[in-house]
C-alpha positions in Angstrom: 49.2 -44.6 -31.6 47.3 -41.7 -30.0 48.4 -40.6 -26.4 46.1 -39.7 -23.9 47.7 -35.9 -23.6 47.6 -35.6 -27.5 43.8 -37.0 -27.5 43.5 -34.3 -24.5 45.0 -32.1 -26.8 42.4 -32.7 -29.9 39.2 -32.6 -28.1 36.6 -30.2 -29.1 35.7 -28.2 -26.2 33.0 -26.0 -28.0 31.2 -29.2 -28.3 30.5 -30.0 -24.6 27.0 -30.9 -24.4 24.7 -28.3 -22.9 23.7 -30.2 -19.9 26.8 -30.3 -19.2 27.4 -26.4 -19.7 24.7 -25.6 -17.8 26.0 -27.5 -14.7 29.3 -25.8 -14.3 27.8 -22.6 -15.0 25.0 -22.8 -12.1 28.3 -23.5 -9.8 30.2 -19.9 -10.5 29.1 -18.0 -8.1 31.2 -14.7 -9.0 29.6 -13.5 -11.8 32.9 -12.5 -13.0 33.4 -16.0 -13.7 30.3 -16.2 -14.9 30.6 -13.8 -17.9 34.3 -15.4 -18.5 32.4 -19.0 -18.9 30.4 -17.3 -20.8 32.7 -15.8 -23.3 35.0 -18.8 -24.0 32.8 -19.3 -27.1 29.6 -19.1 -28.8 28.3 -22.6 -28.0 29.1 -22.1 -24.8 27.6 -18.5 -24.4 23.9 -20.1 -26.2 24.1 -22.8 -24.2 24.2 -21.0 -20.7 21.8 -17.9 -20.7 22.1 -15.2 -18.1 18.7 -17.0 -15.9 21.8 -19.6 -15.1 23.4 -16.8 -13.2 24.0 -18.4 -9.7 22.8 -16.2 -6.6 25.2 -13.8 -5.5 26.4 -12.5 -2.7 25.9 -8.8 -2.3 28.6 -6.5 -3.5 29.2 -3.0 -1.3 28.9 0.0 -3.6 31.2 2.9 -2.8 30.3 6.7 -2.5 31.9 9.1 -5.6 33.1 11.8 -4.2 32.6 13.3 -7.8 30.0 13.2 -9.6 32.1 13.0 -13.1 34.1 10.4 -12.1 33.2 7.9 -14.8 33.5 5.1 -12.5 31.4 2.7 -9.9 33.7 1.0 -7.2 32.2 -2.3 -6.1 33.7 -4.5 -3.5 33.2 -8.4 -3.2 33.8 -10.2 0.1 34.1 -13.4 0.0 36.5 -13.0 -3.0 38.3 -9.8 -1.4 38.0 -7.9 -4.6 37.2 -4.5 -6.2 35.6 -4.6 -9.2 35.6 -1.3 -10.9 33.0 -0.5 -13.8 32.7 2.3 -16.2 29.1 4.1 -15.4 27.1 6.1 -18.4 28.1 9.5 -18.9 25.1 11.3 -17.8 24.8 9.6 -14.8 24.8 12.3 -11.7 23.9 10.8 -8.4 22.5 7.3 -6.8 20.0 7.5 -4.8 19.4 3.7 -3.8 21.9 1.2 -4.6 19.8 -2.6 -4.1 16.3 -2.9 -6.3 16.6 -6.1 -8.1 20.3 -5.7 -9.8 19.0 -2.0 -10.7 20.2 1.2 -9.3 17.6 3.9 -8.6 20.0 7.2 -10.1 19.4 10.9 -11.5 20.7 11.4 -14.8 22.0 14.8 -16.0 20.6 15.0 -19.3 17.3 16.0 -18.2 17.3 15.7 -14.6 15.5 12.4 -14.1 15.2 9.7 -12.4 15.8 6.1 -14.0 16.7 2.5 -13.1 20.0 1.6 -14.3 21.4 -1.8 -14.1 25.5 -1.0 -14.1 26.8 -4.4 -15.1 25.2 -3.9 -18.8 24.7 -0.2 -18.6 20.6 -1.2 -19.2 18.8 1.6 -18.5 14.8 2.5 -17.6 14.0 5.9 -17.6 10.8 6.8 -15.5 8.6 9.4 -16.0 9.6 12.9 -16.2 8.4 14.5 -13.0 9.3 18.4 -11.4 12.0 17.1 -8.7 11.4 19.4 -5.9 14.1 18.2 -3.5 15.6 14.7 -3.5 13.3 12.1 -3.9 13.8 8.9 -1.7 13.4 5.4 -3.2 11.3 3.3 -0.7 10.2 0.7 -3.8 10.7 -3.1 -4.2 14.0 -3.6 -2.5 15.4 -7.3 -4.3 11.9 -8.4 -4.4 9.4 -8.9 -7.8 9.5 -5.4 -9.5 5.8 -4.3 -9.0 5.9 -0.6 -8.9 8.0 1.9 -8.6 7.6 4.4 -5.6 9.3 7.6 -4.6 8.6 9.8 -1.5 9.4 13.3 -1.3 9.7 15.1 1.7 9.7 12.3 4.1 12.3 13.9 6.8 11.4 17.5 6.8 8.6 19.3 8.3 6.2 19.3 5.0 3.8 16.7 4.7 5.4 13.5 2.4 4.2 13.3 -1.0 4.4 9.9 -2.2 4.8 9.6 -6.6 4.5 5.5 -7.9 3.8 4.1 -11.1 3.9 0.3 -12.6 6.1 -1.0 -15.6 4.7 0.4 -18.9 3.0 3.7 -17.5 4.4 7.1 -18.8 2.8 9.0 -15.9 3.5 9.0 -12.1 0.5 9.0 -9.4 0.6 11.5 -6.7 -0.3 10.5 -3.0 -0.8 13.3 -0.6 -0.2 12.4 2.8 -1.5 14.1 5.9 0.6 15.7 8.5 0.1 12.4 10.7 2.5 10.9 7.7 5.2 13.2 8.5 7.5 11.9 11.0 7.8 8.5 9.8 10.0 5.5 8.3 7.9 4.7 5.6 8.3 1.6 3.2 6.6 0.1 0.7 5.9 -4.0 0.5 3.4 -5.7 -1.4 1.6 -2.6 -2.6 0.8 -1.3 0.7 2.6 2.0 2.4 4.2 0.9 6.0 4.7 4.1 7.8 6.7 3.8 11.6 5.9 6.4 13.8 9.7 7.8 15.2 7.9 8.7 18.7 5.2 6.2 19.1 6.4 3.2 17.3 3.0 2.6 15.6 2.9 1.3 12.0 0.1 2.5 10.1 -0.7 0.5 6.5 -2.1 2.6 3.8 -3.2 1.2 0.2 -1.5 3.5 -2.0 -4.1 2.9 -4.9 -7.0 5.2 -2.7 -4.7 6.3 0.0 -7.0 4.6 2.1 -5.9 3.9 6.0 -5.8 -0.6 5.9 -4.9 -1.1 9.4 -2.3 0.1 12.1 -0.2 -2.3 14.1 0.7 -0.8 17.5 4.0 -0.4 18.6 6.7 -3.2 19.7 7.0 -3.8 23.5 9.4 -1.3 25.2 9.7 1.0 21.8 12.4 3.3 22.2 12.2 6.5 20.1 14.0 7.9 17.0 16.0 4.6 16.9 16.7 3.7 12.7 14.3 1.5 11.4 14.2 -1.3 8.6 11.2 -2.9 7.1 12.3 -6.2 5.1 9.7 -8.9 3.6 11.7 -12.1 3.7 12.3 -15.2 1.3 9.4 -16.1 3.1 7.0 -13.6 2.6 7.1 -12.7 6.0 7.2 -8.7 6.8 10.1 -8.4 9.6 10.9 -5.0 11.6 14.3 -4.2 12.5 15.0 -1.4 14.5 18.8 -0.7 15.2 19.4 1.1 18.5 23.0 2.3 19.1 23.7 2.8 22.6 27.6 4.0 23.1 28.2 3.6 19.5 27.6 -0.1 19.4 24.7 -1.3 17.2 21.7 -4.0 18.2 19.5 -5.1 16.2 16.1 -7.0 17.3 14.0 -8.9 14.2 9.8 -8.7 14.8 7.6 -10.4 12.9 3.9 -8.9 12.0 1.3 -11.5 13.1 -2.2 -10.9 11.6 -3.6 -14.0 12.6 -4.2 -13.1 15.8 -6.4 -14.4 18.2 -7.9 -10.7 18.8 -8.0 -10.6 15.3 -5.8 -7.3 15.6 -2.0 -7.2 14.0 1.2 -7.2 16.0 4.8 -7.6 16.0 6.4 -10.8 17.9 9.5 -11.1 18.6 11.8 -13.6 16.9 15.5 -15.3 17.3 15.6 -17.0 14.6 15.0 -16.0 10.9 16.0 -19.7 10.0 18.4 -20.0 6.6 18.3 -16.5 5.8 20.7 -13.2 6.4 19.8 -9.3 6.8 21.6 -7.2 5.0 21.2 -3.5 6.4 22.6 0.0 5.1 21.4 3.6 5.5 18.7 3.2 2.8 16.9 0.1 4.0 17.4 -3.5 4.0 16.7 -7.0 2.7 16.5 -10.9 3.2 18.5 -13.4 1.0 18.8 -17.4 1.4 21.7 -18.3 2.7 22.1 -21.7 1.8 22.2 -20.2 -1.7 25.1 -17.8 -0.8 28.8 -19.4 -0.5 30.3 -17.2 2.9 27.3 -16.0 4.0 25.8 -17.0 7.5 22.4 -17.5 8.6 20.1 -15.9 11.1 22.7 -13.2 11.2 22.4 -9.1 10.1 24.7 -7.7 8.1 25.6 -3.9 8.4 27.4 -1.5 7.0 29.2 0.6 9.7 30.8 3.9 10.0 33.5 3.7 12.5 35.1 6.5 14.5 38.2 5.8 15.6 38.7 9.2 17.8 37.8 12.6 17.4 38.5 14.7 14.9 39.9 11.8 12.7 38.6 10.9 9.2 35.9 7.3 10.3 36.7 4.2 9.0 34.5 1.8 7.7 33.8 -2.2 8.0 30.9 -4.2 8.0 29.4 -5.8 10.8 27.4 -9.0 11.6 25.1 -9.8 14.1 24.1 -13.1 15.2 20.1 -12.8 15.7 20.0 -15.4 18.6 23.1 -14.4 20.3 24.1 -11.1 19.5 27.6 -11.9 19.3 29.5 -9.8 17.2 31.9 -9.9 14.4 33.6 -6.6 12.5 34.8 -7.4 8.7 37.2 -5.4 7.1 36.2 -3.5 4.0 38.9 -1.5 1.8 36.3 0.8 0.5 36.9 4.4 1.1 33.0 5.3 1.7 30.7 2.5 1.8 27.2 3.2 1.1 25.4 0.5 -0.1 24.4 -3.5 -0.7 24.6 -4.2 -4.5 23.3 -7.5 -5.7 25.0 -8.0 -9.1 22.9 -9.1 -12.0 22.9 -9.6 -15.7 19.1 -10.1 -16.2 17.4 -7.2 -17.8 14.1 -5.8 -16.3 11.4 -5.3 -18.5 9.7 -1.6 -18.6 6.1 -3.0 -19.3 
């Protein structure tokens, strides 16, 4: 007679039944466990393709301090891990670190710019273009992949240039701006150039097609100048600002929301406490929404922010990542072991297609 532990012992695992595979594998979310599910076996890898991937919660990627180190340092929190992954070889510098899994980095071998996706080292090279300074990534930030957009001179005293191209074009378009363009945060969402005035607070909305001036949206009540600025579109498709002052060291955040339905039938930005079940997540390049309900650890209506932190003078800053509550603006300072946070990562497996 068979026991129960020997009929245990006998059963074909491989042979789980694909619904059943695909169940357990939309519950992993750490896409560590993910790829080990994965690799148990090659029913099992068939039967649960990478779209299974459950959402993730952003990873923090941290600075190299040389540009030959042949590794990426990644830090997960809700699982209090560094995950450490061997980049390409030619890779030199990353210039923006959250655009749809894909890293927006200047390789070495011919000093250009690609997409690169460091989980499976899938790479998109752009368009060769004469780099004349650092270009600055303001395209789709973990939205749908429309184009790809790169301003040049956007903080100096030269007028911006603005280069963009769509998946499957070998050549970049070139946007002159005029001097008006100059001192600006400027952002692209939904194929339309958001430029913030520093010292007015205006946003002026050019179609970057023509160049063409759309609309401007005057400033937000009580604008205070130079202050950092975010531009986010939401899992909602609404466009929120979120300027970050920093009085005495200690950040604020406020969210606005542009309203073009106005009754003057002229666009503004309300004011709002609530973002509902969604998170912020803020660094020195930008920003972007994700679903929290989605996200095991994360809270909603909240802003998350990467921080530098000086203890006292003269001493090497620490870092950490703080969260905000919208409605409250209570305050909460998490730990992070990195030695030079610079940016949210979200990790995925999918590849982007090039046309």
């Amino acid at each position: 007679m068979k026991t129960e532990s020997n009929e245990a012992q006998e059963r074909d695992w491989a042979s789980l039944p694909p619904d059943v595979l695909n169940l357990i594998a939309k519950l992993l979310n750490e896409i560590t466990h993910f790829v080990r599910f994965r690799a148990v076996c090659p029913s099992w890898r068939s039967s649960t393709p990478v779209t299974y991937l459950a959402p993730q919660f952003p990873w923090i990627l941290d600075k190299r301090k040389d540009p030959h180190d042949p590794n990426l340092s990644f830090y997960s929190i809700p699982f209090n891990k560094i995950y450490t992954i061997n980049a390409p070889s030619y890779l030199n510098k990353i210039l923006s670190g959250h655009s749809n899994g894909y890293m927006f980095t200047l390789s070495q071998r011919h000093q250009a710019v690609s997409l690169l996706n460091p989980l499976n080292n899938h790479d998109i090279p752009l368009p060769a273009y004469q780099l004349v300074g650092i270009p600055h990534w303001i395209g789709s930030q973990q939205t749908k992949m429309g184009a790809y957009v790169v301003c040049y001179g956007h903080s100096g005293h030269k007028s911006p240039k603005l280069v963009f191209c769509h998946p499957g074009q070998n050549y970049w378009q070139e946007l002159e701006l005029s001097s008006d363009y100059t001192d600006c945060h400027h952002f692209y969402l939904r194929g339309m150039l958001f430029s913030m005035e520093r010292t007015t607070g205006a946003t002026k909305v050019t179609n970057i097609a023509d160049g063409t001036l759309a609309y401007v949206i005057p400033p937000i009540e009580g604008h205070l100048g130079n202050c950092a600025e975010y531009l986010v579109e939401d899992s909602r498709g609404d466009i929120l600002r979120v300027p970050r002052y920093n009085p005495s060291f200690i950040n604020s955040f406020y969210v606005y929301r542009v309203d073009v339905a106005t009754k003057s039938g002229l666009p503004c930005w309300v004011k709002v406490n609530n973002i509902g079940n969604q998170a912020l997540f803020m660094d020195r390049d930008g920003g972007f929404a994700l679903r929290a309900s989605h996200l095991s650890g994360i809270k909603e209506n909240c802003v998350y922010f990467l921080k530098k932190i000086f203890i006292r003078v003269h001493m090497e800053p620490s870092y950490g990542i703080e969260r905000m509550d919208i409605e409250t603006g209570a305050k909460e300072h998490l730990p992070c072991p990195l030695k030079e946070p610079i940016s949210w990562f979200v990790p995925s497996l999918r590849n982007l297609s090039a046309q």
